[in-house]
Structure formats: structure tokens, C-alpha cells
mmCIF file as gemmi writes it, N, C-alpha and C atoms, coordinates in Angstrom:
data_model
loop_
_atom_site.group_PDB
_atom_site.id
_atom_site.type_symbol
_atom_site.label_atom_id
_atom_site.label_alt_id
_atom_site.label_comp_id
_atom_site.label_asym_id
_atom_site.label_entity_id
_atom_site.label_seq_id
_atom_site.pdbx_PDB_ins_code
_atom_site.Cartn_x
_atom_site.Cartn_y
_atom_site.Cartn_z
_atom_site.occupancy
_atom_site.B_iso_or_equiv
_atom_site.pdbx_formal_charge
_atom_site.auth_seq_id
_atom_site.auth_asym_id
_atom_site.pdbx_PDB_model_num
ATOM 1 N N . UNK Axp A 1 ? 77.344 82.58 61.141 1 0 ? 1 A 1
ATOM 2 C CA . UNK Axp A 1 ? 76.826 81.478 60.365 1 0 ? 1 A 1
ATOM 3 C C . UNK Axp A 1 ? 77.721 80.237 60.511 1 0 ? 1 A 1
ATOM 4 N N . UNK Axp A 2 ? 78.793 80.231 60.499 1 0 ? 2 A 1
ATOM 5 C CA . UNK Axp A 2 ? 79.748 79.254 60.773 1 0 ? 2 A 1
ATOM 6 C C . UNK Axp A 2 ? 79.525 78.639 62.117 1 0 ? 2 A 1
ATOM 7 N N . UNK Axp A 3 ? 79.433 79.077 62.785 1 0 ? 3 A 1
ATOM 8 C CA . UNK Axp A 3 ? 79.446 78.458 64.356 1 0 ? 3 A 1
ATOM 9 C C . UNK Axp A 3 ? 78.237 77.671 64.289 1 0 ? 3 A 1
ATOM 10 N N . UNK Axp A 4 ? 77.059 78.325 63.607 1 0 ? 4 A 1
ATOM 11 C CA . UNK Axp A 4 ? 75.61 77.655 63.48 1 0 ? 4 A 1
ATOM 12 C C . UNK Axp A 4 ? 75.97 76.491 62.428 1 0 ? 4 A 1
ATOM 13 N N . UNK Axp A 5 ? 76.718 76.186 61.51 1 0 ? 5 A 1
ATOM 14 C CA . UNK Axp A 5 ? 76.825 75.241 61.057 1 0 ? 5 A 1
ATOM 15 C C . UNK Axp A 5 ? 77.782 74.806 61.611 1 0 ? 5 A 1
ATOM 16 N N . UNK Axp A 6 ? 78.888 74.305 62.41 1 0 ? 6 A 1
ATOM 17 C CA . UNK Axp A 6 ? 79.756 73.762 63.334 1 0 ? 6 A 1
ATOM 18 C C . UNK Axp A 6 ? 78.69 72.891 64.169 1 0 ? 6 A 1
ATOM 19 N N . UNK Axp A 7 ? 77.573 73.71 64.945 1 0 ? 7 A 1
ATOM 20 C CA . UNK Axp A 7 ? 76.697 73.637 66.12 1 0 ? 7 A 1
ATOM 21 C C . UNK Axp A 7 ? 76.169 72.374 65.47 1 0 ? 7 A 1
ATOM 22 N N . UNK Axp A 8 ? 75.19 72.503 64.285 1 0 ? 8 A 1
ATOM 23 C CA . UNK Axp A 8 ? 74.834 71.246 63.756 1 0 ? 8 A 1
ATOM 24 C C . UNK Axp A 8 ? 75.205 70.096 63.319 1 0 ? 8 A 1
ATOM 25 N N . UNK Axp A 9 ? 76.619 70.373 62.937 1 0 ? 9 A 1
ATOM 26 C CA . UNK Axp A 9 ? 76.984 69.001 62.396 1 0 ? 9 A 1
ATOM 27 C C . UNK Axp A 9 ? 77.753 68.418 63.927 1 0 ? 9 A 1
ATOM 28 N N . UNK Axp A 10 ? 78.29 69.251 64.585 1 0 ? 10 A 1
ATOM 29 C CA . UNK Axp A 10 ? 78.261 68.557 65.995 1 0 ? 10 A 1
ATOM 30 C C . UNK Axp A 10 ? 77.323 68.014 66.827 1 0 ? 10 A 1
ATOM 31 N N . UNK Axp A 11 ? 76.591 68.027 66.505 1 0 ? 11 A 1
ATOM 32 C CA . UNK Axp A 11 ? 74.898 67.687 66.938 1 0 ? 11 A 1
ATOM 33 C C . UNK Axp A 11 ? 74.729 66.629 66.702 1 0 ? 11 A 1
ATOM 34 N N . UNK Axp A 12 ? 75.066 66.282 64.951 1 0 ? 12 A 1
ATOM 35 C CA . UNK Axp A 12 ? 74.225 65.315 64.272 1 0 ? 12 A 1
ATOM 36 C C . UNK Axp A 12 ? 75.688 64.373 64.619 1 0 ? 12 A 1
ATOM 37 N N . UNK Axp A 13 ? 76.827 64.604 64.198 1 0 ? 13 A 1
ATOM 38 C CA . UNK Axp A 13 ? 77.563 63.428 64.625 1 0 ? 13 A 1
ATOM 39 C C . UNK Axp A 13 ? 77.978 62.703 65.879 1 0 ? 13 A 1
ATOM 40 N N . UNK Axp A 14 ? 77.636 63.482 66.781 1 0 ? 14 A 1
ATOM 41 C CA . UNK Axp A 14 ? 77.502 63.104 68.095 1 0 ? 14 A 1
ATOM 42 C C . UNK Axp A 14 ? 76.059 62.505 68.434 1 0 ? 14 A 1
ATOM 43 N N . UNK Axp A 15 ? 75.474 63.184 67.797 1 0 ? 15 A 1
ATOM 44 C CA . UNK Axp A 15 ? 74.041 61.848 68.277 1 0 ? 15 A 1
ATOM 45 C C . UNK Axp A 15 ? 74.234 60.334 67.433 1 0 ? 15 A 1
ATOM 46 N N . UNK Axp A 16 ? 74.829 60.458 66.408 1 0 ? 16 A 1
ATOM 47 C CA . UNK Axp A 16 ? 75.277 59.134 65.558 1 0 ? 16 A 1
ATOM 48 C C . UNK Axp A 16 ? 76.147 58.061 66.483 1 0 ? 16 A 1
ATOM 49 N N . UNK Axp A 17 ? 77.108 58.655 66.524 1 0 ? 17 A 1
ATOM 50 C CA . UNK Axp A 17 ? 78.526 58.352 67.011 1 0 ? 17 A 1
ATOM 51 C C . UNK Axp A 17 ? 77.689 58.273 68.637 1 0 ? 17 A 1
ATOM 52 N N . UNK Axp A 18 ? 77.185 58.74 69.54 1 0 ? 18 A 1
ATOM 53 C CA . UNK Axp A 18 ? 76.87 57.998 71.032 1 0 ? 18 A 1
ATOM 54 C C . UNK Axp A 18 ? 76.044 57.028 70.778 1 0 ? 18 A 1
ATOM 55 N N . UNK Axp A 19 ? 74.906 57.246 70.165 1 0 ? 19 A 1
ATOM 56 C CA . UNK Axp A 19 ? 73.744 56.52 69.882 1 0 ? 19 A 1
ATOM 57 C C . UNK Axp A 19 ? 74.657 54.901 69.645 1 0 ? 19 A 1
ATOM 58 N N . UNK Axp A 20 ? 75.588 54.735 68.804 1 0 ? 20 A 1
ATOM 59 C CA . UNK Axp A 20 ? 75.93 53.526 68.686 1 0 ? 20 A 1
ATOM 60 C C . UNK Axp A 20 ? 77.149 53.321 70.147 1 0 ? 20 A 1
ATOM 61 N N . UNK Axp A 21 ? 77.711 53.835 70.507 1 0 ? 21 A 1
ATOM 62 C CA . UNK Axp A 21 ? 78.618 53.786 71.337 1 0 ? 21 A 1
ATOM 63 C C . UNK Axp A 21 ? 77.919 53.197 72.649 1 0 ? 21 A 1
ATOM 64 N N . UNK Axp A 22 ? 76.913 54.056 73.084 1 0 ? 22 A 1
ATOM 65 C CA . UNK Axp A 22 ? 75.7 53.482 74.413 1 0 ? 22 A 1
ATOM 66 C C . UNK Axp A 22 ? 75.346 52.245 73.958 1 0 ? 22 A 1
ATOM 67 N N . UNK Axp A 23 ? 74.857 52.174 72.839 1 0 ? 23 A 1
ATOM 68 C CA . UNK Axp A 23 ? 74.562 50.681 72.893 1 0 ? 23 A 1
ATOM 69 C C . UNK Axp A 23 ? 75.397 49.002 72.333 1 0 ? 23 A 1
ATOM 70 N N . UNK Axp A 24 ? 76.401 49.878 72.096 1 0 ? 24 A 1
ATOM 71 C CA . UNK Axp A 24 ? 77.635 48.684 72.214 1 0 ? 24 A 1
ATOM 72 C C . UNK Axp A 24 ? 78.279 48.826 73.788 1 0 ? 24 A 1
ATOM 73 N N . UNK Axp A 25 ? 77.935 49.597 74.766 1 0 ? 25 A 1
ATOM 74 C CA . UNK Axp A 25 ? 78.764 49.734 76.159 1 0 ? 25 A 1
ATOM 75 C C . UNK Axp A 25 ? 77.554 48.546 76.81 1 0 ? 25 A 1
ATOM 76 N N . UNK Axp A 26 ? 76.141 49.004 76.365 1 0 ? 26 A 1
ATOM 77 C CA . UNK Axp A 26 ? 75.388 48.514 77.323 1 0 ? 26 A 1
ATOM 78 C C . UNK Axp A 26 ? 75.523 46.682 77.106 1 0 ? 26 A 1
ATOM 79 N N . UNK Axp A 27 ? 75.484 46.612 75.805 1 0 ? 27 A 1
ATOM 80 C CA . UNK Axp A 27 ? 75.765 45.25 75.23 1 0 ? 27 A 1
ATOM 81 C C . UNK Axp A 27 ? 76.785 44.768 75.912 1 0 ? 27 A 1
ATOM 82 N N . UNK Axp A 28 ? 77.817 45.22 76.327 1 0 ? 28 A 1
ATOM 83 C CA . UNK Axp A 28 ? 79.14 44.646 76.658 1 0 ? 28 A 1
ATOM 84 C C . UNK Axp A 28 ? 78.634 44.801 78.333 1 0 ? 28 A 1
ATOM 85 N N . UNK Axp A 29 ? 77.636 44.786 79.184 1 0 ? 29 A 1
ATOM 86 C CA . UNK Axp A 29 ? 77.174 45.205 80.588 1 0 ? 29 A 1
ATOM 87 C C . UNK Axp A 29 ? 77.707 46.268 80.637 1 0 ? 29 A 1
ATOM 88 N N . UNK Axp A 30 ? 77.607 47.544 80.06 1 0 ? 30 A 1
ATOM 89 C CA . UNK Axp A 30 ? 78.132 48.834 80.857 1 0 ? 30 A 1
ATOM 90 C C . UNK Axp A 30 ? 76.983 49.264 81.65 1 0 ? 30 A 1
ATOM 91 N N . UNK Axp A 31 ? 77.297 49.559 82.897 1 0 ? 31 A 1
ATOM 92 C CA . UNK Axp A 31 ? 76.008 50.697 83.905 1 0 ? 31 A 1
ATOM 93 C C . UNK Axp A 31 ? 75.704 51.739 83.298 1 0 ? 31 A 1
ATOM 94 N N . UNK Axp A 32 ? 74.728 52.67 83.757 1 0 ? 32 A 1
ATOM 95 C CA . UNK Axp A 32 ? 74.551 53.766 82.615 1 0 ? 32 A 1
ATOM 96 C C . UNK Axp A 32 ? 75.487 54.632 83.367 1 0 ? 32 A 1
ATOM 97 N N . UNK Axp A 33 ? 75.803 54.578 84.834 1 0 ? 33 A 1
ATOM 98 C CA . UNK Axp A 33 ? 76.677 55.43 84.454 1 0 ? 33 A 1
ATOM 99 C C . UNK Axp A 33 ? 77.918 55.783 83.772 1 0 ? 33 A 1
ATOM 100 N N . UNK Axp A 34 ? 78.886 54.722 83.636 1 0 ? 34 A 1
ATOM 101 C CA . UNK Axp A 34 ? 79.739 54.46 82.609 1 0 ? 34 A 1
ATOM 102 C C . UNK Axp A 34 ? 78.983 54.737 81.408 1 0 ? 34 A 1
ATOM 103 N N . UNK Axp A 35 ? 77.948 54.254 80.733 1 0 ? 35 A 1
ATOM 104 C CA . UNK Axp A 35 ? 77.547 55.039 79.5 1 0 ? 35 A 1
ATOM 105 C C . UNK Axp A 35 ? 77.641 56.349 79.498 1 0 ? 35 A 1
ATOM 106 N N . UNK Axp A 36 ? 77.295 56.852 80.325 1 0 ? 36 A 1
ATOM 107 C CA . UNK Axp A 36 ? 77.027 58.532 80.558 1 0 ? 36 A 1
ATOM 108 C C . UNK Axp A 36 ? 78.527 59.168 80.083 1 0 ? 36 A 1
ATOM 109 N N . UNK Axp A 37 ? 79.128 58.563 81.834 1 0 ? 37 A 1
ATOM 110 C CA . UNK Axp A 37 ? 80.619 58.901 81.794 1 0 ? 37 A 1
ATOM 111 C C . UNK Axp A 37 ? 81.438 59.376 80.393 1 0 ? 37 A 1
ATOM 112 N N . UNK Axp A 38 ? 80.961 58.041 79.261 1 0 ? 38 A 1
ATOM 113 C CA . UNK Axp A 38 ? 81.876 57.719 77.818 1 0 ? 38 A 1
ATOM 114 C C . UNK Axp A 38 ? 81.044 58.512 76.549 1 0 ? 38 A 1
ATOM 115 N N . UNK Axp A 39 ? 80.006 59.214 77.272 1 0 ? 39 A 1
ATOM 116 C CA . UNK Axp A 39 ? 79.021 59.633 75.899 1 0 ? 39 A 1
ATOM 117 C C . UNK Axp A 39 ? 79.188 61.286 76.377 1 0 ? 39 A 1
ATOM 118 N N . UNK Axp A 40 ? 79.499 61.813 77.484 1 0 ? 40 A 1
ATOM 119 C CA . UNK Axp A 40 ? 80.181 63.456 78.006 1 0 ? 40 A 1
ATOM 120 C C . UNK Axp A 40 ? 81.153 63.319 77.568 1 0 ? 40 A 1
ATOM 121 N N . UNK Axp A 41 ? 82.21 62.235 77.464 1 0 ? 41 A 1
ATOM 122 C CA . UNK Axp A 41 ? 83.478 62.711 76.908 1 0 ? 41 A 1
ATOM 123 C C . UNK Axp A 41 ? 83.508 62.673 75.628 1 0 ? 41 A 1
ATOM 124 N N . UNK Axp A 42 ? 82.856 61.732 74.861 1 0 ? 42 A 1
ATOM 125 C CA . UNK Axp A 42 ? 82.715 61.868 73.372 1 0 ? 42 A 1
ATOM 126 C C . UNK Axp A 42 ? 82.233 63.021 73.248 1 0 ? 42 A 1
ATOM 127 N N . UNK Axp A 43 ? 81.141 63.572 73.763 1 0 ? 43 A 1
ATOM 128 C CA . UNK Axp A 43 ? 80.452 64.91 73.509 1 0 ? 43 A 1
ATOM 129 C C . UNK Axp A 43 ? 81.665 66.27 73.143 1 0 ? 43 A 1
ATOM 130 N N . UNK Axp A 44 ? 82.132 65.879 74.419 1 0 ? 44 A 1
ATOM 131 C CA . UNK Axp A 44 ? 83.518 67.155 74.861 1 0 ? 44 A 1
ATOM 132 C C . UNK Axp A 44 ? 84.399 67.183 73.474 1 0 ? 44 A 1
ATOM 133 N N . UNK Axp A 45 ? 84.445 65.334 73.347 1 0 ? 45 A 1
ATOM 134 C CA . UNK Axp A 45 ? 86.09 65.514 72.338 1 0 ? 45 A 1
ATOM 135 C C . UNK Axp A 45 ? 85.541 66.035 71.331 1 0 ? 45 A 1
ATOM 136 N N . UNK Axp A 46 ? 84.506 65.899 70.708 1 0 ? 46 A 1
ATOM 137 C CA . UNK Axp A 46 ? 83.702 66.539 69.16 1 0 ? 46 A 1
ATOM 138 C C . UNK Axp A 46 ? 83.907 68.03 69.177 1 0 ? 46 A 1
ATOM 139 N N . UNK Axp A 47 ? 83.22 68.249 70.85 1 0 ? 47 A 1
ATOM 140 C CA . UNK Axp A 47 ? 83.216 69.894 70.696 1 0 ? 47 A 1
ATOM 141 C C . UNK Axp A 47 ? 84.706 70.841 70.595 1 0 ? 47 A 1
ATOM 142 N N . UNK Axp A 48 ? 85.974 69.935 71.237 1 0 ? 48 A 1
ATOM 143 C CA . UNK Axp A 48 ? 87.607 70.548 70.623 1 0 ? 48 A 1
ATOM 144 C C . UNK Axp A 48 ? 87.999 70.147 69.397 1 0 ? 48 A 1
ATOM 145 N N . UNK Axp A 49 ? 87.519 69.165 68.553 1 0 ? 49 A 1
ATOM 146 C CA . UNK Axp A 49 ? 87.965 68.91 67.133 1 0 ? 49 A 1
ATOM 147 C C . UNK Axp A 49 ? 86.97 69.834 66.336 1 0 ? 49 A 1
ATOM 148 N N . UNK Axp A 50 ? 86.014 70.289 66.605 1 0 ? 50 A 1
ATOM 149 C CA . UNK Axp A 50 ? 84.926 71.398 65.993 1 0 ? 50 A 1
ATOM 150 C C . UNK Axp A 50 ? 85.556 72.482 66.338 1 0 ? 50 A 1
ATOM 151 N N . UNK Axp A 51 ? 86.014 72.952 67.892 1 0 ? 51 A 1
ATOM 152 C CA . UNK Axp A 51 ? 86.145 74.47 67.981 1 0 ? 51 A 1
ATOM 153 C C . UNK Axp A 51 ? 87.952 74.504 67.108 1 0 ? 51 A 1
ATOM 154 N N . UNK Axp A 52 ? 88.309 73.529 66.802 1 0 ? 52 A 1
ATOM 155 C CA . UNK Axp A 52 ? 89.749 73.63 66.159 1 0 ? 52 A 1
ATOM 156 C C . UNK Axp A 52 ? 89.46 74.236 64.544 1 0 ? 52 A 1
ATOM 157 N N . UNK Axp A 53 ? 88.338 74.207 64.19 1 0 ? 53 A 1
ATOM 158 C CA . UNK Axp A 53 ? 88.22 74.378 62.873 1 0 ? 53 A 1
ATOM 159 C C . UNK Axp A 53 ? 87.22 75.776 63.035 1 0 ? 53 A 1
ATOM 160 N N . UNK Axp A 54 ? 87.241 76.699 64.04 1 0 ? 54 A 1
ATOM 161 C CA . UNK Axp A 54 ? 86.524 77.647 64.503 1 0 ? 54 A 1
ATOM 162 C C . UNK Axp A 54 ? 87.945 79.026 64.314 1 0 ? 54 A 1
ATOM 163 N N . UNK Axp A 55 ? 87.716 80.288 64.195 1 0 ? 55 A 1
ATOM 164 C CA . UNK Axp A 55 ? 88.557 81.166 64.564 1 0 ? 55 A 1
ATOM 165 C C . UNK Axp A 55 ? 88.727 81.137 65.727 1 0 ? 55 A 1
ATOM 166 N N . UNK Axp A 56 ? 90.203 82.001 66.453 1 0 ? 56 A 1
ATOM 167 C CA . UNK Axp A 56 ? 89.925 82.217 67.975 1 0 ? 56 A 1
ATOM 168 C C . UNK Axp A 56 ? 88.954 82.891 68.164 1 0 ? 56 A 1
ATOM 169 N N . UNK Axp A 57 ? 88.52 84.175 67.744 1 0 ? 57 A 1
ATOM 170 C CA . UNK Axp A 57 ? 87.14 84.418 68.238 1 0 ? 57 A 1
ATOM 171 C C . UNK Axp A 57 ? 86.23 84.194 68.384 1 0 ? 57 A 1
ATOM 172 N N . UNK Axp A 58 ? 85.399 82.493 67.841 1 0 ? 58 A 1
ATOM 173 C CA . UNK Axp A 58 ? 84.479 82.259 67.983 1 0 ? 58 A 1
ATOM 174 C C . UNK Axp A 58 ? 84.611 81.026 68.971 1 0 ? 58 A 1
ATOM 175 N N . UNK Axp A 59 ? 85.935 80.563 69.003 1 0 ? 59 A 1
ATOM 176 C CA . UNK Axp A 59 ? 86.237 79.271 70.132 1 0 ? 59 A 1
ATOM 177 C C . UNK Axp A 59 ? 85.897 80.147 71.639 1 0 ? 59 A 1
ATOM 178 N N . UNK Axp A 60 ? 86.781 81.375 71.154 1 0 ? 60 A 1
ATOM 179 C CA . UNK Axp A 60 ? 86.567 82.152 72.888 1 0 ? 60 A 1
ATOM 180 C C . UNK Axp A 60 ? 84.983 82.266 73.117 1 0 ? 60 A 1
ATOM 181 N N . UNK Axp A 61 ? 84.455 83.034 72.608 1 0 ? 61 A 1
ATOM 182 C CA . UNK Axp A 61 ? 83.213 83.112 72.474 1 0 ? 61 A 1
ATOM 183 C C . UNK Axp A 61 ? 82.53 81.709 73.52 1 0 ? 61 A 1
ATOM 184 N N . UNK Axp A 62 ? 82.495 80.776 72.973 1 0 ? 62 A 1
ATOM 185 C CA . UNK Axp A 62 ? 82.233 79.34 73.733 1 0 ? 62 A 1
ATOM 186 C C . UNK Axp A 62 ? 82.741 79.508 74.504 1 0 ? 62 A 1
ATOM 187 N N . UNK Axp A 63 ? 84.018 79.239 74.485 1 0 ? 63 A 1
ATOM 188 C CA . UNK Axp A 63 ? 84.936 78.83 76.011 1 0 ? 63 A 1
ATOM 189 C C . UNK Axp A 63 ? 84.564 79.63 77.338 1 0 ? 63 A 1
ATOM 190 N N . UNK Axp A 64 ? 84.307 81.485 76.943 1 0 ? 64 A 1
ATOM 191 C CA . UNK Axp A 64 ? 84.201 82.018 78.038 1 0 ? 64 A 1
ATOM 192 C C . UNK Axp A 64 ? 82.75 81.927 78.459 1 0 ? 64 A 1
ATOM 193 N N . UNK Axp A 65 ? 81.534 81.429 77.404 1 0 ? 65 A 1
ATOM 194 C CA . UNK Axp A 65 ? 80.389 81.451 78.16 1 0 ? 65 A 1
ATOM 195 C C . UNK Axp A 65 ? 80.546 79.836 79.007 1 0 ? 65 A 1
ATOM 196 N N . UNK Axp A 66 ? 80.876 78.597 78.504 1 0 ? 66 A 1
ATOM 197 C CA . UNK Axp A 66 ? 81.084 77.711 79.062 1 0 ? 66 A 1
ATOM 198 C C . UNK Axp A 66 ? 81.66 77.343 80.392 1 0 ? 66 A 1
ATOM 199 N N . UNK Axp A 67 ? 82.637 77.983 79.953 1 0 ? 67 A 1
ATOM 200 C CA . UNK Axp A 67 ? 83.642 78.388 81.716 1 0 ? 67 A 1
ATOM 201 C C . UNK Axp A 67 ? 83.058 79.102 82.987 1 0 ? 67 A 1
ATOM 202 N N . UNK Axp A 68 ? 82.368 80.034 82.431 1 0 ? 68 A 1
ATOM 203 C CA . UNK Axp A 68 ? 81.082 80.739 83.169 1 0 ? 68 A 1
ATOM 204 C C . UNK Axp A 68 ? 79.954 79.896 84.221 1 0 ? 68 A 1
ATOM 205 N N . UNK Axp A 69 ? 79.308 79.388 82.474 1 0 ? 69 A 1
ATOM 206 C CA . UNK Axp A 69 ? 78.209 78.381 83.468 1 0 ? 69 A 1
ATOM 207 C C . UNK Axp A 69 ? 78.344 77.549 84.01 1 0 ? 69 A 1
ATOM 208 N N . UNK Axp A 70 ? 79.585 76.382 83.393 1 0 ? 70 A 1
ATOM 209 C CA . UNK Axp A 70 ? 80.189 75.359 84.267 1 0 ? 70 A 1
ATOM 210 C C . UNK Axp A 70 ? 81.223 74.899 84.704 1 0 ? 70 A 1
ATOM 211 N N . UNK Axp A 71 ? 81.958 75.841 84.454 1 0 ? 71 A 1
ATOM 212 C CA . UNK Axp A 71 ? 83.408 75.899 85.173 1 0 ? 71 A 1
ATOM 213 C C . UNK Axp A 71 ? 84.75 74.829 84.351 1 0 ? 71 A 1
ATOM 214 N N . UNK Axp A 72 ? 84.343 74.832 83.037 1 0 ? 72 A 1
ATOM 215 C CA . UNK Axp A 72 ? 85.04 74.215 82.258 1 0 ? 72 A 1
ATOM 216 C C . UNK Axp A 72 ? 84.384 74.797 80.693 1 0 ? 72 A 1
ATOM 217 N N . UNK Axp A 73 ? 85.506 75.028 80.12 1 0 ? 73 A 1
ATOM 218 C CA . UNK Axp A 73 ? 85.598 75.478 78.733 1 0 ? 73 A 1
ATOM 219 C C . UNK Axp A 73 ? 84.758 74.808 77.509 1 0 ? 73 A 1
ATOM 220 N N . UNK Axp A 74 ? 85.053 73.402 78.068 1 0 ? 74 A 1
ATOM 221 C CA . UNK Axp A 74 ? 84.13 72.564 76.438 1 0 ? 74 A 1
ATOM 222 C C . UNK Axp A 74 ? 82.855 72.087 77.048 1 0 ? 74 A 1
ATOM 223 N N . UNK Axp A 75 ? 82.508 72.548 78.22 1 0 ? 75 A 1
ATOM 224 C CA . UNK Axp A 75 ? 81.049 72.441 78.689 1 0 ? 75 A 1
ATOM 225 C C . UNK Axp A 75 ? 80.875 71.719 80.071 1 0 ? 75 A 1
ATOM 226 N N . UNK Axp A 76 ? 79.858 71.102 80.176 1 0 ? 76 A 1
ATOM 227 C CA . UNK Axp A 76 ? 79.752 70.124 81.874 1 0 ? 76 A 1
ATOM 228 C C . UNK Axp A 76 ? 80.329 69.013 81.531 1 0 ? 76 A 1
ATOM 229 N N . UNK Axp A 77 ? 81.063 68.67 82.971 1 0 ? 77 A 1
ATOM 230 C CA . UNK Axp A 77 ? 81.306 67.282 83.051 1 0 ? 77 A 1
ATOM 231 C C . UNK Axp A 77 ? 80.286 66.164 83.162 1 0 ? 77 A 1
ATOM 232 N N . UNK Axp A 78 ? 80.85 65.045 83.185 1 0 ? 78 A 1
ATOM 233 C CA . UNK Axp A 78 ? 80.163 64.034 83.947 1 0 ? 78 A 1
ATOM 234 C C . UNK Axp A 78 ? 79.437 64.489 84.955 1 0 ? 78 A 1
ATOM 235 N N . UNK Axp A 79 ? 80.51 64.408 85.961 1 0 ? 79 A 1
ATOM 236 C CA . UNK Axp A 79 ? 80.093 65.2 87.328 1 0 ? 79 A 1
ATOM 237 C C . UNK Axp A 79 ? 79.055 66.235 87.699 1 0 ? 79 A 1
ATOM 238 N N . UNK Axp A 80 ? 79.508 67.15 86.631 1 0 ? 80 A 1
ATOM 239 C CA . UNK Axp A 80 ? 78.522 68.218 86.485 1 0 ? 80 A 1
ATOM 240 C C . UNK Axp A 80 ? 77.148 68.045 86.594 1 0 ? 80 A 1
ATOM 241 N N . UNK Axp A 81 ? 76.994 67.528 85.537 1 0 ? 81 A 1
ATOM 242 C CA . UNK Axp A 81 ? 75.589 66.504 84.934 1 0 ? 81 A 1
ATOM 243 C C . UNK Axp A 81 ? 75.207 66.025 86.019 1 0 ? 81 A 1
ATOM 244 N N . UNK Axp A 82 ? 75.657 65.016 86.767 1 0 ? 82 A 1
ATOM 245 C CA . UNK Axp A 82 ? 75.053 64.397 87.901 1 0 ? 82 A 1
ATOM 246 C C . UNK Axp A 82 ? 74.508 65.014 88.576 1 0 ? 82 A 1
ATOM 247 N N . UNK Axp A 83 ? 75.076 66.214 88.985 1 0 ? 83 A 1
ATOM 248 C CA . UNK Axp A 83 ? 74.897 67.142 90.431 1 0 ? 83 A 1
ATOM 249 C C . UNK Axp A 83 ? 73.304 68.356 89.475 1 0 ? 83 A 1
ATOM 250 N N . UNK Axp A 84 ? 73.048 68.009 88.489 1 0 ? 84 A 1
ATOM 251 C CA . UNK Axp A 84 ? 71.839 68.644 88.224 1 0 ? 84 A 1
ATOM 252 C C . UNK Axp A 84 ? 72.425 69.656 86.813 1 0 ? 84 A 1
ATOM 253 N N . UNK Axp A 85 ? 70.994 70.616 86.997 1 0 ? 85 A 1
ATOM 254 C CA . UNK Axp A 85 ? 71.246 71.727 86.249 1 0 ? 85 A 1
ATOM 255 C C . UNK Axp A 85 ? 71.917 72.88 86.618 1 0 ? 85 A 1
ATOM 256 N N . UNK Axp A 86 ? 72.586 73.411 86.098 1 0 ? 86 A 1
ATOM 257 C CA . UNK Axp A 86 ? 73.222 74.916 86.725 1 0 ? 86 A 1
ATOM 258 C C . UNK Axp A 86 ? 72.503 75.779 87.406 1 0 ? 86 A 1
ATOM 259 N N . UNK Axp A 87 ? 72.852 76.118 88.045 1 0 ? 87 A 1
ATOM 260 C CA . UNK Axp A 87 ? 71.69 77.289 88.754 1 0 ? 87 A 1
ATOM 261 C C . UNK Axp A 87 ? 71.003 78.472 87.63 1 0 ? 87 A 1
ATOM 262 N N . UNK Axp A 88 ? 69.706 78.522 87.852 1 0 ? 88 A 1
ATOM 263 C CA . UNK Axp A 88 ? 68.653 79.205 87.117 1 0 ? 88 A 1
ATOM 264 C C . UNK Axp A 88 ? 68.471 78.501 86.082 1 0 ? 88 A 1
ATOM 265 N N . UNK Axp A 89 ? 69.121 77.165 85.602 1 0 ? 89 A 1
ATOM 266 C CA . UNK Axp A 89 ? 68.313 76.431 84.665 1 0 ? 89 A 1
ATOM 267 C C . UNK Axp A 89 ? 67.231 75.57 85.655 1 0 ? 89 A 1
ATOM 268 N N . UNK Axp A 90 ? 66.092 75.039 84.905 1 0 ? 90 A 1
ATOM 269 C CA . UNK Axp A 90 ? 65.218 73.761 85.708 1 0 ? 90 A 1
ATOM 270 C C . UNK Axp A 90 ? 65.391 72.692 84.417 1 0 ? 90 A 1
């Protein structure tokens, strides 16, 4: 139950918190990819100040399915993202 409420409020403050961030980058001429770039890392930093308030067992939990699918612990990169979906997602 905890992780499911972690999951959501990381959800909701990260859609807050980019939602204004993209559109103060774009305002200032950011490309989208620089938006992108600055709205994966906001994503990322939410998801280590969330898994900090997680037990180790439920941070691992994440980390090792994450590391799995994309070869990094707090999820896809930028990079990642660009190059598509993981294999067997569409």
C-alpha cells in the first residue's frame, strides 16, 4: 500500500512541477528536446526523493525491475526515451 501511495503522489507532483517547468523552458525558446531532456530528470529526481522515504525492500523492488528493463535503477533516460520503447513494449 505504501509504494501505491508513493506511486501517486509522485505522479501528481511531477505532472504539476513539469507541466509548469515545460512551459517556462519553452517560453524562454527551449527545443523540446531540452524540454524532454529537463522533464526525465525532474521525473528521475522525484523518483530518489520518493524511493528515500520507501524501505530498502521496496526501493530494491524498483531498482531491480528498472535496471532490468532499462538499464538504470530510477528508470529510462533521456536517451532511452529517444531510442523508443523497450523491447516487447509497442
Amino acid at each position: 500500500m505504501r509504494v501505491r501511495w508513493c506511486a501517486a503522489a509522485l505522479a501528481l507532483s511531477a505532472a504539476v512541477a513539469s507541466s509548469s517547468a515545460a512551459a517556462d523552458m519553452r517560453d524562454a525558446g527551449a527545443i523540446d528536446e531540452e524540454v524532454a531532456r529537463e522533464l526525465v530528470d525532474m521525473r528521475n529526481q522525484a523518483k530518489a526523493i520518493t524511493r528515500a522515504g520507501m524501505t530498502p525492500e521496496e526501493a530494491r523492488i524498483l531498482e531491480e525491475r528498472n535496471t532490468a528493463k532499462y538499464g538504470n535503477p530510477l528508470g529510462p533516460t533521456a536517451d532511452r526515451i529517444a531510442t523508443g520503447p523497450p523491447p516487447g513494449l509497442s
